[in-house]
N, C-alpha and C positions, 0 to 999 in steps of 0.2 A: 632601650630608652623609650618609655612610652606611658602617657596617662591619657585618659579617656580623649579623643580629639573629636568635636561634633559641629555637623554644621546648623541643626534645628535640634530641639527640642520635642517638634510635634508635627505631627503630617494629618493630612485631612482626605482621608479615604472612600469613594463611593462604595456603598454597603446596599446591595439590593434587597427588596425588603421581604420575598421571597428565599432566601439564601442559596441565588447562585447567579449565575453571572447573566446580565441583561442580553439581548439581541440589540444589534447598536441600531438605533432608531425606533425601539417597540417603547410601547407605552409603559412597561417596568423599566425601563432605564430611565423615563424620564421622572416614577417613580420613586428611584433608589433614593435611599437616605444617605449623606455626607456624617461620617465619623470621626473625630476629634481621637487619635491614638497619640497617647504621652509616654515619649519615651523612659525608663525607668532604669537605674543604674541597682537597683534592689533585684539580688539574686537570690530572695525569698518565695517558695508557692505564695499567690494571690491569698489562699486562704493563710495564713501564716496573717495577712497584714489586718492592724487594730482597726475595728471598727468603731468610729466617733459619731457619738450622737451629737443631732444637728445643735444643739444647747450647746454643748463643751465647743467653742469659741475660741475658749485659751487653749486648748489640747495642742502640744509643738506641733504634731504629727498634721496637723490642718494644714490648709493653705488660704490664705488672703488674696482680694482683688486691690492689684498696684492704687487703682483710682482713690481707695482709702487711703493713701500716703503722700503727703504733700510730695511737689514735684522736686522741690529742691533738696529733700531730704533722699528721694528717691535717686538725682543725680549723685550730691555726696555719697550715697551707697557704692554705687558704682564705681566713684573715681577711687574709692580707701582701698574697695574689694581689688581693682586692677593693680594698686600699689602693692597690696598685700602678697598676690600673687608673683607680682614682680620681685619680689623680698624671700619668697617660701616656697614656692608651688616647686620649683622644678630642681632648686641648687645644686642637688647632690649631682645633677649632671652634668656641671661644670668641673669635675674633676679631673680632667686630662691638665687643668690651671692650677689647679691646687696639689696635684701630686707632687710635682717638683718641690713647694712648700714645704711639704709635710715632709718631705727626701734631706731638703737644707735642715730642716729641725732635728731631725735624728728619728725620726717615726719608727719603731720598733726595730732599732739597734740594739738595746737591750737584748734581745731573743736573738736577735738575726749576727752578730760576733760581727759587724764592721760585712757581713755578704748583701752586696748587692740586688743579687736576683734573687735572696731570702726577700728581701723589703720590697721588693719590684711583686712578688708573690701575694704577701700580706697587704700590701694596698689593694694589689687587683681584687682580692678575696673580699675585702673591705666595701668596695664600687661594688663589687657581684650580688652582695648581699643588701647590700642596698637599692638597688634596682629592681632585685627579686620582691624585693621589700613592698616597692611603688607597685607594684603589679597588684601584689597578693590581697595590697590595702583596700583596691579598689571595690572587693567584695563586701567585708565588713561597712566600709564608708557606704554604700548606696543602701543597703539597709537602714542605717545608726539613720542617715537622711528624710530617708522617707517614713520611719516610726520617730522620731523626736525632733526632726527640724534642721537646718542650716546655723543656728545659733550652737548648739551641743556639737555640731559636726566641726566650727571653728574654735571652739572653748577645747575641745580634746587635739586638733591639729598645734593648738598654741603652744599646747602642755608638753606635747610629744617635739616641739621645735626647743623649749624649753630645756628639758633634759634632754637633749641632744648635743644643745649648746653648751652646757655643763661636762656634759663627758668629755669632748672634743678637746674645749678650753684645761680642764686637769689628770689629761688623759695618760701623762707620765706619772701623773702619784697615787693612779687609782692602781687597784691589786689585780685590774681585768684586764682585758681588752678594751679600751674604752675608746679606742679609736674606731673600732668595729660598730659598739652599740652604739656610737656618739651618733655615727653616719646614720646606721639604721634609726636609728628617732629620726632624725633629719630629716631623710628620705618618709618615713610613714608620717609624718608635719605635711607634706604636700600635696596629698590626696583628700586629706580631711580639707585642708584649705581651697583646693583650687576646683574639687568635683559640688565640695557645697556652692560655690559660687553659678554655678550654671544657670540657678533658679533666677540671676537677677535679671537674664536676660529675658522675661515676662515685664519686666518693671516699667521698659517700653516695647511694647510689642510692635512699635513701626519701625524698630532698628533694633532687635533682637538678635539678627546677622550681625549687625556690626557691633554690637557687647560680647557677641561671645569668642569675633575677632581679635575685641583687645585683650579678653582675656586668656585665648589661647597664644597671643603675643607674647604676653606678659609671664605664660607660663615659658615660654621659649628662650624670652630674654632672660628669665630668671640664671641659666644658665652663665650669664657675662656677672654673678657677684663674683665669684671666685676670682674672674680675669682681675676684675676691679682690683679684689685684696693682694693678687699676685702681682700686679704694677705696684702697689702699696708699701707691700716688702719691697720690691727691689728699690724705691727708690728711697726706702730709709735703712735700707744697708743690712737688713735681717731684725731691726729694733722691735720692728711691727709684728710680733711671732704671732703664732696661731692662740697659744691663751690668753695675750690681749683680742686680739680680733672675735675670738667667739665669744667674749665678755661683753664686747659692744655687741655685738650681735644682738644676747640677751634681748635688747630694746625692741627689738622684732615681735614677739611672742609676747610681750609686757603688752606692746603696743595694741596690737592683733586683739590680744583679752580682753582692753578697755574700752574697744569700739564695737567689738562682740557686743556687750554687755551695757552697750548706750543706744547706738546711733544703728546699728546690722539688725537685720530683719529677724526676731525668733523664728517667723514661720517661712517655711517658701512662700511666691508668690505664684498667683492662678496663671494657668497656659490660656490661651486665647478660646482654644476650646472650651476651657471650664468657664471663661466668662461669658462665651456664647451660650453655653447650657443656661447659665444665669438667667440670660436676659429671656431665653425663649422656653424657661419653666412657667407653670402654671402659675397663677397671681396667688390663688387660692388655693389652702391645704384645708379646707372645713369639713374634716368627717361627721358633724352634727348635722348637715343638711342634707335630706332625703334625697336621692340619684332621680327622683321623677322630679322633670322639671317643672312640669304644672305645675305641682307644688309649694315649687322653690322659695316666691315671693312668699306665700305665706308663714312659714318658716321662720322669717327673715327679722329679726325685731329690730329696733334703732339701735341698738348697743352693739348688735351684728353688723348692722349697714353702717354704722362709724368704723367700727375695726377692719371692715372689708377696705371700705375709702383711704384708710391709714396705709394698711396694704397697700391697695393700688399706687398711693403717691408716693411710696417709699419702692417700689417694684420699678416704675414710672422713672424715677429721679437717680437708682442703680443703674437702670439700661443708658438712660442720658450721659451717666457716666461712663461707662463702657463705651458706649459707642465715639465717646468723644477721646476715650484714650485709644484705641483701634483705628478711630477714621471707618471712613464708609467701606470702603474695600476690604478689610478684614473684616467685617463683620461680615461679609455676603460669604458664605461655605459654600455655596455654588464655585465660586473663582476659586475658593482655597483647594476646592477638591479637582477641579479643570486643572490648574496649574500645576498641582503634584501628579497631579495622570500624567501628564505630555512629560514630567521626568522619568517616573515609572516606565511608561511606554518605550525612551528611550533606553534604559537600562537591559532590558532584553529578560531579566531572568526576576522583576520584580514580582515578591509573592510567591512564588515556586514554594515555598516550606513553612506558609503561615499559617495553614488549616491541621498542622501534626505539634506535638507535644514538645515540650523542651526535650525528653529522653530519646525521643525520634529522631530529632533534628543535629541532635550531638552526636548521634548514631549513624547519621547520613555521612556520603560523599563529600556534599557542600561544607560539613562542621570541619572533616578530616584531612581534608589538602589544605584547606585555608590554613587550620591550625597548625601542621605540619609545616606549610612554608611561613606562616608569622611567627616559630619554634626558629626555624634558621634564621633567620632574616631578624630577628631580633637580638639572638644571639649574635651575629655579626656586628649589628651595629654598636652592640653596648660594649664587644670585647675589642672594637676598631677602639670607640672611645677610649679606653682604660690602656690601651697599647700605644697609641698612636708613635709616641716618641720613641720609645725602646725598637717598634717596626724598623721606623725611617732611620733608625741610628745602624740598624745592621743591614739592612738596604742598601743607605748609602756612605757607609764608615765614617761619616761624618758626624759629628757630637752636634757641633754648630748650625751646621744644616738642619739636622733632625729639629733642634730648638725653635729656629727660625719655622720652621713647620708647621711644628706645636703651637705655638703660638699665632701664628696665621689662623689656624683650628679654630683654637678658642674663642675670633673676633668673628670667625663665620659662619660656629656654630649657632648665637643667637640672631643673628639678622639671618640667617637662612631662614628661617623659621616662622622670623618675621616679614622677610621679603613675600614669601610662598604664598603664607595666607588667602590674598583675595583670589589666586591664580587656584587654588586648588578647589572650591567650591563650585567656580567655574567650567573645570574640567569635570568634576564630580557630575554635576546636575547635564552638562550636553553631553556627553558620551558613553556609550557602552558599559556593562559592568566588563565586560569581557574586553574591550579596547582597553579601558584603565587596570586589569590584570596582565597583559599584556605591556605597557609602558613599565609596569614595575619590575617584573622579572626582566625586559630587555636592561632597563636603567640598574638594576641592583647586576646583570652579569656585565655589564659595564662598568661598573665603580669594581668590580671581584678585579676584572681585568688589569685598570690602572694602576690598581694597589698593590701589583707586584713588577712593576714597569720601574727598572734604577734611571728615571728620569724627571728631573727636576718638575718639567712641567708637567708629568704624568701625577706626581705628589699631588700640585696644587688642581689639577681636571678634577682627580680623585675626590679631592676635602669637597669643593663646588659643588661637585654630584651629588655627595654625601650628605651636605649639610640641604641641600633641596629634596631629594629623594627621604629624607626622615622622616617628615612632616606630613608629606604627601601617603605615603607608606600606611602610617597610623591612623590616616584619614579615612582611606582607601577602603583599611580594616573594617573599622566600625561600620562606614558605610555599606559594604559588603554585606557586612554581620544586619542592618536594620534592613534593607533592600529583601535579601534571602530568607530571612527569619524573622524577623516583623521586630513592631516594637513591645507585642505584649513580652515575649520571652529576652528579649535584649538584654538583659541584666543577666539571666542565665547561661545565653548561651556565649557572649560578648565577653563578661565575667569569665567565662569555662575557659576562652580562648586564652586571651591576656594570661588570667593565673595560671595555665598550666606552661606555657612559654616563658613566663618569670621564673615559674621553680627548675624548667630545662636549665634556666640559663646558668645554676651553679654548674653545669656542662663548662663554664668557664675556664675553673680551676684544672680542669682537665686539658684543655688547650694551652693554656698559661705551661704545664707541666711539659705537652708537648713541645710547642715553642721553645723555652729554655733549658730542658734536657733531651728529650728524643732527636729532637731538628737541631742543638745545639745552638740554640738563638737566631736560628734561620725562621723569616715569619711566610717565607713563599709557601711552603708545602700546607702550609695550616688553611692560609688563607686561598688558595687551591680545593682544598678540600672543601669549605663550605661553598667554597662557587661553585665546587660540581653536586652539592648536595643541593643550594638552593637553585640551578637550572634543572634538575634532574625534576624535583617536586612542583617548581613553577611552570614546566612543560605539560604536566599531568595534571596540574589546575585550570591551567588557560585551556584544553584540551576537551577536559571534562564539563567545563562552561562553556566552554562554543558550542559544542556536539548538543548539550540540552537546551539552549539558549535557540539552537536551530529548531530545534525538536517543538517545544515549546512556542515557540513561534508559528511553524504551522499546524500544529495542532490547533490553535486557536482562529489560525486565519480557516481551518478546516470546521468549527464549529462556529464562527461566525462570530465568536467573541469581541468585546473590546478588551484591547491589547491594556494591560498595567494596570486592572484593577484586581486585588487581593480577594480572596473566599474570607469569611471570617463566620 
């Protein structure tokens, strides 16, 4: 289970002007110039992207400053975008809720002759692919982004929730699988919806952190509609089937279109850097004026010195604006760039692989454990999800139990998620890259452990872990991924990670096969086997970043360096 989970958008880097790293107290450090890096989910080369000339205004691919946007329309952005999320971004991972649903309806008995672990098979296959799905989308989606805008990115997620809702809902009279493709739109509806939303968090850059809290909430909660519709049914007896429900659904993607296409932003909105670049570009572009400046006055005729004056007060009355939607403190990139040092610096391994190529850096060590253990650890969690009930039913022979379970699940998979939030950016920015690789492999061989414990309370430790360890995990990732590799390559190499740990994860159906044939519906040996796959690989990540993280550390204390600032 996983889409993109970020805690900034933009970091503010000293860039010495020399290009290499200052002597801490020499007069080139106090030279260094502060650089404004936007992170980029476009897993396109730089030269790949359209070049807009400064006239084309309308081009989607542009970006706008928030301070053009009334403030109230700017909030209603916000509030639709977090609803929308909440309704789209993340549903199809609420399915551990909805499988029993789709089990009472008769979900592919047709095919399956009245076999249970035929249909137990075909949903999981169902989830797999839809997940693989989220993964894969994220690549396509930060291009379509950044060449045409947030507006086309949510016009094509609506369409794709759309026809998803339509397979789902007559997914017994279609001649396919439409249970399959239903899911799959479903799942590719919430990347377009939830990664174009990121942009809004520019819209107030003095609470940026906390928009893109609600919206990573709201991606998490989205996970509770399915619980929603699963109380729904039960408490009208089965009346509520799944082709009424994804008929209402419908109203989602209608809904989504109409605000797309009114009141939602065609264009992203500018990063705080790019409104800094704004205000401290030059007034004037007049290649007509001779470069000697003695000159210059002369030059100068009244119809020039009006147009310069219009300039200026139009130059004058943007930075007024800027600086009043930032406030004084962000405008000073002295502090933006002090304050991401002292996180940098604690991270231990910040910048290590932003001076090599996205080919290099995929090539390295740093690409290959990471991806390797987010390969397992992904796979775990989305095949924990899809199993959860069928596990605890052979666990612990209990039908009842197991429900009881599941169900606990489903209420603590979206508050996990949302509890986590402010705790994990915290953790993130004060501690080690190498401390926080470290709590994940101990936590994730803690939850391996639980989860084969035939004890009641060892169930519920398990879900707890689980449902806080997700969030933080996928956090963890990206973080890793921008800290190690920077943000110019982010979209390539963050991209690489993610989609190739999506298309592992049809590795499911393989497990799925073990589980209810090799192991005989026994889920200990499987879920064994990934705990010693993902300790075996998490020992030799946390191992291989302490060892350079040391290295690297005195290396720099040996050439006198400051610590956490990037080569570029």
């Amino acid at each position: 289970m996983s889409l993109q989970r970020i805690g900034s958008l933009e970091t503010f880097v000293n860039v010495p002007t020399e290009g290499r790293r200052p002597r801490r107290g020499s007069a080139s450090s106090v030279a260094a110039s502060e650089r404004a890096r936007k992170l980029t989910f476009n897993p396109l080369p730089e030269s790949w992207n359209p070049v807009f000339d400064d006239e084309d205004d309308g081009h989607l691919g542009r970006t706008r400053g928030a301070f053009e946007v009334p403030q109230w329309k700017r909030i209603l952005q916000v509030v639709v975008m977090v609803v929308f999320c909440l309704f789209a971004a993340g549903i199809v991972f609420g399915y551990a809720a909805l499988k029993p649903v789709l089990k009472k309806e008769g979900a592919y008995q047709d095919i399956c002759d009245g076999s249970d672990t035929c249909v137990e098979i075909h949903l999981n296959l169902m989830f797999t692919v839809a997940a693989v799905a989220t993964n894969v989308a994220a690549l396509p989606v930060g291009a379509i982004l950044d060449h045409y805008g947030p507006r086309v990115c949510g016009i094509i997620g609506a369409l794709f929730l759309t026809v998803g809702a339509l397979f789902m809902s007559f997914a017994k009279s279609l001649p396919f699988d439409a249970f399959l493709f239903g899911y799959l739109f479903l799942a590719l509806g919430g990347p377009f919806t939830y990664i174009s939303s990121f942009q809004l968090s520019n819209a107030f850059p003095r609470h940026s952190g906390l928009i893109l809290a609600l919206l990573t909430g709201a991606f998490d909660a989205s996970s509770a509609l399915f619980l929603v519709y699963r109380i729904i049914y039960g408490k009208t007896g089965g009346s509520f089937g799944h082709h009424k429900f994804f008929q209402v659904y419908l109203v989602v993607p209608v809904v989504i279109l109409i605000f797309q296409l009114t009141l939602l932003p065609k264009q992203s909105y500018k990063t705080v850097g790019e409104m800094i670049e704004e205000i401290e570009a030059p007034v004037f572009d007049d290649s007509t004026v001779a470069p000697n400046a003695a000159n210059a006055d002369d030059q100068v005729d009244e119809q020039t010195a009006l147009l310069r004056e219009e300039q200026r007060e139009h130059h004058e009355s943007i930075a007024h604006d800027i600086e009043e939607l930032l406030g004084p403190s962000k405008v000073d990139k002295d502090k933006q760039a002090q304050h991401e040092e002292a996180k940098n610096e604690r991270s231990g391994v910040w910048g290590v692989m932003h001076n090599h190529t996205a080919w290099d850096q995929i090539c390295s060590p740093w690409f290959v454990l990471i991806c390797l253990f987010t390969v397992v650890q992904m796979t775990r969690i989305n095949y924990f999800v899809a199993t959860i009930r069928t596990q605890y039913e052979a666990i612990f022979g209990d039908t009842e139990k197991a429900i009881e379970i599941n169900h606990f699940f489903d209420l603590a998979l979206p508050l996990g998620g949302i509890i986590s939030i402010p705790f994990i950016g915290i953790i993130l920015d004060h501690t080690s890259t190498v401390a926080v690789l470290s709590t994940l492999v101990a936590v994730a061989t803690t939850i391996g452990i639980l989860g084969v414990l035939p004890y009641t309370w060892a169930a519920y430790a398990n879900i707890v872990l689980f449902v806080l360890y997700r969030p933080f995990y996928y956090t963890a990732v990206s973080d890793y991924s921008a800290k190690v590799f920077g943000f110019r390559t982010f979209g390539k190499v963050y991209g690489t990670i993610i989609c190739l740990s999506g298309l592992l994860n049809f590795s499911q159906s393989g497990l799925d096969f073990l589980f209810h044939h090799t192991f005989h519906g026994d889920p200990v040996p499987v879920n064994l086997l990934l705990l010693a796959l993902g300790l075996v690989i998490g020992i030799c990540l946390v191992g291989f970043v302490g060892i350079q993280a040391r290295w690297l550390n005195k290396k720099r204390e040996a050439a006198g360096y400051v610590n956490g600032r990037g080569e570029y």
